[in-house]
C-alpha angles and dihedrals in degrees: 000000000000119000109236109247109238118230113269109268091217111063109198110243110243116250116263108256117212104231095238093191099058092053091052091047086043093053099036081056091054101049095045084061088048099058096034077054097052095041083054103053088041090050092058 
């Protein structure tokens, strides 16, 4: 007869994701200030 494996005792911790869509909502936010910010410098 075979003897049944045990799970391993140790799970492997899954790998931190970057949320890729927070940088590119982070970044798309800052560029829209930069450019209101500009217009309105170039606008005075």
């Amino acid at each position: 007869m075979s003897t049944k494996r045990k799970p391993p005792t140790m799970t492997h911790k899954p790998k931190e994701e970057v949320n890729k869509k927070a940088i590119i909502w982070t970044g798309a936010i800052f560029v829209i200030l930069v450019v209101i910010v500009a217009v309105l410098i170039l606008i005075q």
